[in-house]
N, C-alpha and C positions, 0 to 999 in steps of 0.2 A: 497476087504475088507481092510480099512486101520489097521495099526498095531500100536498100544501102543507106541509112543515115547518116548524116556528116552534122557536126556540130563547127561553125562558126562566130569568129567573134573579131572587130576591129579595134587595134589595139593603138594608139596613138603614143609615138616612140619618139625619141629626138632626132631620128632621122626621116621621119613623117610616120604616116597612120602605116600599118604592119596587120593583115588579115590571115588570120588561122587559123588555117582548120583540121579540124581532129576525127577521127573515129567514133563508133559508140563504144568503142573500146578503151577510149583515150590515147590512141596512137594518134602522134603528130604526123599529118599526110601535109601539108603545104603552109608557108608563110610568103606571099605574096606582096607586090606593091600596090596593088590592085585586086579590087574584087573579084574578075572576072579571072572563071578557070573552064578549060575541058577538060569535064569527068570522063575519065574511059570507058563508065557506064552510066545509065542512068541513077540520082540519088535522090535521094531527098533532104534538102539543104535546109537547118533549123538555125537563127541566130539564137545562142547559149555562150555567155557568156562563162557562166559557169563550168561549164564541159570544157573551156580553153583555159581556167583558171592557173592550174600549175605551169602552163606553157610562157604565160603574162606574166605571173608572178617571178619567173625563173628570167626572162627576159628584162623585167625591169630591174632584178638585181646582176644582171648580167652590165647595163647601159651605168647602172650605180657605182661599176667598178668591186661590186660584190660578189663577183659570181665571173670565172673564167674555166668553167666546164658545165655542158650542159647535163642534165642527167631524165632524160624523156625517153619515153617509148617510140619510137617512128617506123611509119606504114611508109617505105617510099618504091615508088614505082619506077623502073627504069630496066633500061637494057643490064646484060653481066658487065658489061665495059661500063656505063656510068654506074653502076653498083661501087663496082670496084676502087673506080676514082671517088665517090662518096666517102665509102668506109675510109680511104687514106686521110682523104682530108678531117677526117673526124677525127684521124692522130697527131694532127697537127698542133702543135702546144701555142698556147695563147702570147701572142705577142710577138709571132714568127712570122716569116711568109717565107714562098716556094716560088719559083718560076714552073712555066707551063711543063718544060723539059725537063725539071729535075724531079714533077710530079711524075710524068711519063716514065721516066726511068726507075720510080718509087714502087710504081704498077707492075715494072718488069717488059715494058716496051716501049724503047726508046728516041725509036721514033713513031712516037702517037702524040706527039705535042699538040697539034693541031685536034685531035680527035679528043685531047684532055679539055682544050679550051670549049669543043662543043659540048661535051659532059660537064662541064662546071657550069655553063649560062644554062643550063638544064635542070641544077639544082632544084630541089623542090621547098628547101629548106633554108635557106641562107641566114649567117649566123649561127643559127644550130650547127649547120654542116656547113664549115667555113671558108665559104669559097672566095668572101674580101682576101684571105689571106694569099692568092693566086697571083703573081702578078708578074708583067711580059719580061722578058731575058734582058730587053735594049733599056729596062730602066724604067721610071715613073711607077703608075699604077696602075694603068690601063683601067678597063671601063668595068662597070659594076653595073647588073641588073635591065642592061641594055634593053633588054625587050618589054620591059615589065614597068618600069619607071616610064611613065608618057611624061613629064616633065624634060627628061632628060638631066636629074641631077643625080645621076650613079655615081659620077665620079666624086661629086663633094660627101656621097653617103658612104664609099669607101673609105676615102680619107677620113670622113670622122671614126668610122671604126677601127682603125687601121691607128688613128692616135690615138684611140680610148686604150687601144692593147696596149701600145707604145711600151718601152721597158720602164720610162722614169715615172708613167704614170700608174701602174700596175702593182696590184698588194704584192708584198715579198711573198715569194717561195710561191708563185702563181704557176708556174709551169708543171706539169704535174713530169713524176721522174721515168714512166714509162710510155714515154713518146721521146721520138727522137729529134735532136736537135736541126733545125735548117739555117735556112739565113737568116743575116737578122731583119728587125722589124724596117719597112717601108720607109722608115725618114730618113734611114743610112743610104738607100740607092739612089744613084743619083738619077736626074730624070727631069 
């Protein structure tokens, strides 16, 4: 029986190394802070950098300020409730953020705040699918990547994504016009 291959590649970003991996399809299935993952099934895992090429290439013009939509194929696994919070956040226009509740309510259940926040740290894709852009009702920016960062520096890898979006630093006309507006960018709240 052959096994599910996956192509991986470590991608060193300025908010540290970034591991990704893809399909043999070329669908992006995971970017982590870390190497380590469970496959839901058995695979067989090949370092190819090549096979992650457009994923790296599109991320390092994304950190360049080049690039504020992604445009990849993605294989992602989760429940219909983190599907769904997924796909939302993938609406979200670059240079925005949401709180947890007004995500919930974006979903059409308004009180599922808490069940948003467990769907985001779930993310399988971060940055692609922009879950920095989350952040708590009471203010600041709350934590980023908590379980996956062993360092514990989520919070400064948010806040640097979160200024790279920032509006003053952002190409003009970077919001694309069919996504809806939220609030504005993280430097405005207080926190």
């Amino acid at each position: 029986m052959d096994l599910p291959r996956i192509y991986c590649h470590r991608f060193d970003s300025p908010i540290g190394p970034l591991h990704i991996a893809v399909s043999r399809h070329g669908e992006l299935l995971r970017i982590g802070m870390t190497e380590e993952h469970d496959w839901p099934e058995p695979v067989v895992i090949e370092q190819n950098k090549f096979a992650c090429g457009e994923v790296e290439y599109q991320l390092t013009q994304y950190f360049r300020g080049e690039r504020t939509r992604f445009d990849l194929p993605l294989q992602l696994q989760g429940t219909p409730f983190q599907q769904a919070v997924w796909e939302r956040l993938r609406r979200l226009p670059y240079g925005s953020t949401i709180t947890y509740g007004e995500l919930a309510l974006k979903i059409g259940n308004r009180w599922a705040a808490r069940a948003v926040g467990g769907a985001v740290a779930r993310n399988p894709v971060p940055i692609i699918v922009p879950c920095h852009r989350v952040v708590p009702k009471t203010g600041g920016i709350g934590a980023y990547a908590l379980h996956s960062i062993p360092d514990g520096s989520g919070a400064a890898s948010k806040r640097f994504l979160l200024d790279l979006e920032a509006p003053d630093t952002q190409p003009s006309g970077s919001a694309s016009a069919d996504t809806e507006p939220t609030q504005p960018a993280a430097d405005s709240i207080a926190g």
